[in-house]
N, C-alpha and C positions, 0 to 999 in steps of 0.2 A: 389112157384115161387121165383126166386132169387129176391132179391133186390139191392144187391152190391158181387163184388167180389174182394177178393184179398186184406183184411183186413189185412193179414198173406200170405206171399207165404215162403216156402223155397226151396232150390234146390233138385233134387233128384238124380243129376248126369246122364251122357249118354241123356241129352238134354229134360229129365225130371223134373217138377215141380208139387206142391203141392199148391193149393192156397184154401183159407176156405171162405164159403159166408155165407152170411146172407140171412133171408127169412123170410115170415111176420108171421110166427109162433113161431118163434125162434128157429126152430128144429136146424137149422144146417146141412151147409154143405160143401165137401171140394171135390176140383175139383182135379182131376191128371189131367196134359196136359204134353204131347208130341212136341217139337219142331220137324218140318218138314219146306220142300222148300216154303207152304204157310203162313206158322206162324206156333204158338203152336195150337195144336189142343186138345180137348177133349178127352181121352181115357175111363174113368174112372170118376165116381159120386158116394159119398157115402155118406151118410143122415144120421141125429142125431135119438137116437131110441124113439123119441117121442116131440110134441108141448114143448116149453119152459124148453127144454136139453141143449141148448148153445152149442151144439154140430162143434167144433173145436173154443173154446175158446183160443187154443194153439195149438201151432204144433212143432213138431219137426224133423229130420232125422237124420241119420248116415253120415258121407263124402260120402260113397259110395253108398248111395241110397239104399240099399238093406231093410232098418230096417225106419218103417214111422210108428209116436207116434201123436195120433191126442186124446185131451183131449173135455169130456162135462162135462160140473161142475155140471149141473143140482141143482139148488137152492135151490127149494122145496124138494130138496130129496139129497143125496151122488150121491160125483162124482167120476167119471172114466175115466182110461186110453186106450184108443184103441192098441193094439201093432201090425201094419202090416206088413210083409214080401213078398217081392217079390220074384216072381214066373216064371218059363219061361214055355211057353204051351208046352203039348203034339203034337200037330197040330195046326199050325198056318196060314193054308189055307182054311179051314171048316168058311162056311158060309151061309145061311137062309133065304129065305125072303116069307111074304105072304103078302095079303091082309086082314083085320082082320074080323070077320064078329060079331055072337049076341056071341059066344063060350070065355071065359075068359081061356080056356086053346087049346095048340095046340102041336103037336109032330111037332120035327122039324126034319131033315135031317141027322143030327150028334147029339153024344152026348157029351156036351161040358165037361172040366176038373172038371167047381164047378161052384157053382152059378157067380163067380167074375171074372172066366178067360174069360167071351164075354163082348161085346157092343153090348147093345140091342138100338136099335132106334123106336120108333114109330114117324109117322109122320117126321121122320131126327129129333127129340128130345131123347136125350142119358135118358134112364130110369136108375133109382137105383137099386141097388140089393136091394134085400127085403122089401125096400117100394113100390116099384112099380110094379117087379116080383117075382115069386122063381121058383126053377128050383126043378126037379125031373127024373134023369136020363137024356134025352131028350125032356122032356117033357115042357115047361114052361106054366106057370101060371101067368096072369096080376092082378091087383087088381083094376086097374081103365077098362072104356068102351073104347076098343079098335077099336070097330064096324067100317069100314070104312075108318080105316087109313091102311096106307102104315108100315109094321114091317118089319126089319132086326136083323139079330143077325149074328157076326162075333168074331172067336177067336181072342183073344190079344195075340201077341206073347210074352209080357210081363207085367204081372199084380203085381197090390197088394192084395195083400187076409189077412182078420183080425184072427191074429194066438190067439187071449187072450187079455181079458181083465181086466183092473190091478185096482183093485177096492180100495175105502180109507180103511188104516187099522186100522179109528177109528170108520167106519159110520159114522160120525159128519156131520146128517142134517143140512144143511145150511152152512157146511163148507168153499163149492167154492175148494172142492179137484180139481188139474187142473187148475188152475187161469192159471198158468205161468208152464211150461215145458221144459226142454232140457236132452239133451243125450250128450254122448262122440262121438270120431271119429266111433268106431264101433258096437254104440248102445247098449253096453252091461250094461252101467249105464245109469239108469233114475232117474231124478230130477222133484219132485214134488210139487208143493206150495197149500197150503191150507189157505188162510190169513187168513180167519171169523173164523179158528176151535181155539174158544180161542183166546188167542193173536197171534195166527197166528203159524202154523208148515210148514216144507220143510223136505221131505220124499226122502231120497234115496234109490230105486232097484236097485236089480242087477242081469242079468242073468246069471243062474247056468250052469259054460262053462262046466262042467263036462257032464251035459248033452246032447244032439242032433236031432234034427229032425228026426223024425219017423213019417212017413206019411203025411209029410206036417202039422205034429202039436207041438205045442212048448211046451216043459214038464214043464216050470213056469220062473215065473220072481220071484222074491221074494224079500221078505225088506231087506238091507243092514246094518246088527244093529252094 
């Protein structure tokens, strides 16, 4: 359950934001919101990948919103960089709804792009991807008791989806890799802060422009030596 939002927001352009919350586990989480004629609204929730991850201890983006850098330092263990890229749907009028019953999976009506490009709702609560479902063709899958709520799921006509993850390139347990983050205008260098590894390092990537998307997947970030 959230307990505060909006520690960190940055912009994401085209009336987009990113903002990170806190939760009583420490997993971490960061909210995408949509500006529209009622306010911003909810599009998008993505979860730290475990209790006491610190999961968006930092955040970052591009000017043009395309490129979203969300860090977990993770304490007891090495920390990590999320690299997300946005995405525009295939179909952005597909949309789902049922009644849930004892069944933790159900086929829906469409088959969505990837587990990231819907909004699933249970109850009118925006579920996570992967914490809370996974997808399998058209098939989804809940992980909590669904029995008796009300489910939706609708395509986003624009999402984020996590292309790679930019891990420490010392491992240095207890580092706090991720403390602090930024990017350039077009995301293509990242800035990384490690304070606790030692007397403290700041790590620059860079992604390799020579390369390009193929299939919606990022061929690497790499260190900047």
């Amino acid at each position: 359950d959230t307990l505060s939002l909006g520690s960190q927001v940055v912009s994401l352009a085209s009336g987009r934001a990113a903002a990170t919350a806190t939760d009583s586990s420490n997993r971490g989480q960061v909210y995408i919101l949509q500006a529209s004629n009622d306010g911003y609204q909810i599009n998008q929730i993505f979860s730290g990948s475990a209790s006491n991850a610190y999961y968006g201890a930092s955040i970052a983006a591009s000017t043009d919103g395309e490129w979203l850098f969300v860090s977990e330092t993770r304490p007891s263990s090495t920390g990590q960089v999320y690299a997300y890229k946005k995405f525009n749907n295939s179909n952005t009028t597909a949309n789902w709804s049922i009644t849930g019953n004892s069944s933790s999976s159900y086929t829906m009506s469409f088959t969505p792009d990837n587990l990231y490009s819907i909004k699933v709702k249970v109850s009118d609560r925006i579920q996570a991807p992967v914490l809370n479902y996974t997808l399998s063709g058209n098939m989804i899958s809940f992980t909590g008791n669904v029995s008796g709520n009300s489910i939706s799921v609708d395509q986003i006509a624009s999402y984020y989806q996590p292309v790679q993850t930019i891990t420490d390139p010392d491992s240095a347990t207890g580092g706090k890799f991720g403390s602090s983050i930024d990017t350039n205008a077009d995301g293509t260098n990242l800035v990384v802060s490690a304070p606790f590894n030692s007397t403290g390092k700041v790590y620059v990537f860079n992604r390799d422009l020579e390369k390009t998307f193929i299939n919606n997947t990022l061929t690497a970030y790499r260190d900047w030596e």
